[in-house]
N, C-alpha and C positions, 0 to 999 in steps of 0.2 A: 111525477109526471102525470097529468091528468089523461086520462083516453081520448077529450076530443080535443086535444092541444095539438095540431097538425103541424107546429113549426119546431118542436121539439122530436116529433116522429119525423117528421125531413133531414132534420141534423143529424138525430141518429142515424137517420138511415145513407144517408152522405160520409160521416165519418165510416162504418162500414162497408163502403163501397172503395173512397180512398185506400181503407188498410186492405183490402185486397190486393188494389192495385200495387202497392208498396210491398207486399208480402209476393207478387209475383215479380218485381224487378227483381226484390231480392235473389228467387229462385233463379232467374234470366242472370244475374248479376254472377253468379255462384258458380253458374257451368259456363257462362264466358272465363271462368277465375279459373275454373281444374281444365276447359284445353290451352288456355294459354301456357298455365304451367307445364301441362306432357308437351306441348309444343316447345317452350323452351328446352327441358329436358333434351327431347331428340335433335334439339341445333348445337346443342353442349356436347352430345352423344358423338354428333356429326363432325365438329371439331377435333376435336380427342383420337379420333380414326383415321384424319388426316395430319395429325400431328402435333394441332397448337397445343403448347403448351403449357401458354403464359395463362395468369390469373385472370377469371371473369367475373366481374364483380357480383354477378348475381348467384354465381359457384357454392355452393354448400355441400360439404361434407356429408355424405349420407351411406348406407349401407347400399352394397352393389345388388344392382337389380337382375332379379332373377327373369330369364324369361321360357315361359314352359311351354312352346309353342315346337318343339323341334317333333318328331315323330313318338310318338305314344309316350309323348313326355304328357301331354294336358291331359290322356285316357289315366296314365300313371296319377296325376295330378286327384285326378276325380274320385277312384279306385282309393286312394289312401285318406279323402275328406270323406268317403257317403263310410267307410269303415273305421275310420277315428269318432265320426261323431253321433256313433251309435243312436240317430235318428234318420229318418227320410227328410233329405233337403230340395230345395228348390232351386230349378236353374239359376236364378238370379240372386239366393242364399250364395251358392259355389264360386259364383262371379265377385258375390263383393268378397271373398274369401279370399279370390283371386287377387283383388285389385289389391288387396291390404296387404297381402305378403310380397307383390313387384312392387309396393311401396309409391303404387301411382294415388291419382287425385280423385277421389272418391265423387267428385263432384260432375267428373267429364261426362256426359251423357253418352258422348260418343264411343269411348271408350267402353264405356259398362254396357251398352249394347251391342257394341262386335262383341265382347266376350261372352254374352249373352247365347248370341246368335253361335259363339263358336263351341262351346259346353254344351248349348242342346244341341247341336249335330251331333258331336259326341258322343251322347248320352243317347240320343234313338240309335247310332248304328254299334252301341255295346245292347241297347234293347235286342236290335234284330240279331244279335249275335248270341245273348240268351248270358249277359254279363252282368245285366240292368234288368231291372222291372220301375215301370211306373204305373201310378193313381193319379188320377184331376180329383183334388177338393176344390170344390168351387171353380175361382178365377184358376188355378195355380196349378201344377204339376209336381207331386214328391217322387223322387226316384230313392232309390235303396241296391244294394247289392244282391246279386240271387246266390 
């Protein structure tokens, strides 16, 4: 490509514009796909508790979901990930840790920010209890056990 060939630097620069675009449906595409799924999930969930108990065709067998949300189960939760994994994690480290063992959709934005928001509550009031300590590198916050 010659430097002042201006219609081959247009194209480039149109195909690069395009795959952005494309690369961001994808991203839009992705987390429309993980809340539909927990969304389905909790209408199957919702079923099941009231009884139905014929086949649904979008049903699959999977391991029962754990959910650690009852009282000092998610501080229990935290307490046995920042001391397993013998490093300092990040709120949002602990979360997708979360999300992978309830076996939810990694993709839900919504999702992964309540539990976001729900482990750093967490996580400051084991601080203020003297349970937790945290550092900011940078952007981020690592917490660890005291």
């Amino acid at each position: 490509m010659e430097k002042g060939d201006e219609g081959y630097k247009r194209a480039v620069s149109g195909l690069l514009r395009k795959r952005n675009e494309i690369l961001a449906d994808i991203c839009e595409s992705q987390e429309r796909i993980g809340q539909s799924k927990n969304d389905l999930e909790s209408i199957e969930r919702c079923l099941a508790l009231l009884g139905h108990d014929g086949e649904l065709p979008t049903q699959k067998k999977k391991a029962v979901r754990v959910n650690l949300y009852y009282r000092n189960e998610l501080r229990s939760f935290i307490r046995k990930q920042l001391n397993d994994s013998g490093t300092r994690l990040t709120t949002r480290e602990l979360a997708e840790r979360l999300i992978e063992i309830e076996g939810r959709d990694a993709n839900d934005r919504r999702v992964r920010s309540d539990l976001i928001r729900r482990i750093g509550s967490s996580l400051y009031k084991m601080r203020n209890d003297g349970a937790a300590r945290s550092e900011k590198e940078g952007s981020e916050v690592r917490w660890w056990l005291c």
